[in-house]
N, C-alpha and C positions, 0 to 999 in steps of 0.2 A: 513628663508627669508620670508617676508610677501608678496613683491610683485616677483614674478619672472621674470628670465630675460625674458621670453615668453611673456607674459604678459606684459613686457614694450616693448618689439619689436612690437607688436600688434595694442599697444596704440598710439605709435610713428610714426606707419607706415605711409609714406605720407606727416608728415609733414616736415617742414624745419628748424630749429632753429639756424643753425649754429656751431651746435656742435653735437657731437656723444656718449658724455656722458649723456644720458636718465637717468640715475637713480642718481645723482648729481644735475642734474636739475632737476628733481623731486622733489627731497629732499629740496633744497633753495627754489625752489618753496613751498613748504610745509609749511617750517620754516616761509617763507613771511607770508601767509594765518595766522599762530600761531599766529604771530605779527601786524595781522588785515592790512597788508597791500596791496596794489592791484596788481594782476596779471592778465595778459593778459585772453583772451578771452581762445584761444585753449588750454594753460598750464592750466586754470580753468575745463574746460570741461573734460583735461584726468581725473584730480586729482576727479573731481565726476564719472566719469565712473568706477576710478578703486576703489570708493568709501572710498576715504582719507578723503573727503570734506563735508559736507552736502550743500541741497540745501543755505542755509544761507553764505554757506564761513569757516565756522567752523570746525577744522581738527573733524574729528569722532574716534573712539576709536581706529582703523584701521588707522588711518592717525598718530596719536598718538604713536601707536606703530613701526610705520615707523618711527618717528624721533626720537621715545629709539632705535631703531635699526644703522637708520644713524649717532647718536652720540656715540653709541659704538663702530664704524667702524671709527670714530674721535679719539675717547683716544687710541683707541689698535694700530693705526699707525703713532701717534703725537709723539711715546716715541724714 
C-alpha cells in the first residue's frame, strides 16, 4: 500500500468533501492531475503533502505508483 489508511485519515482530517471514500477520491483526484486537468485547492494540497504531486501539478513517481496500484484494485474487482 503506498499510502495508508492513517495517512489519509490524517490528511482528511477536518475537511468536508462530501463523501467518506478518501482514498477513491484521491485516486480520481490523481488520475485528474495525470490528465493535466484542474482540481480544487484542498484535494491539490493533500495530494503534495502526501507528496503524489509536485510543486508544478505533475503526479511524482509516488503519485504514479498510486495510480499502478489504484488501477490494480480496478482489473482484480471488474471481473
Amino acid at each position: 500500500m503506498i499510502i495508508s489508511d492513517n495517512e489519509i485519515e490524517e490528511v482528511f482530517a477536518g475537511t468536508n468533501f462530501g463523501c467518506k471514500n478518501y482514498r477513491e477520491l484521491l485516486n480520481s483526484s490523481l488520475f485528474k492531475k495525470l490528465c493535466r486537468y484542474h482540481c480544487g485547492h484542498t484535494i491539490t494540497t493533500i495530494m503534495q503533502e502526501l507528496g503524489l504531486i509536485g510543486k508544478t501539478g505533475k503526479p511524482t513517481k509516488k503519485g504514479i505508483d498510486q495510480l499502478r496500484e489504484a488501477y490494480a484494485d480496478i482489473m482484480k474487482n471488474s471481473g
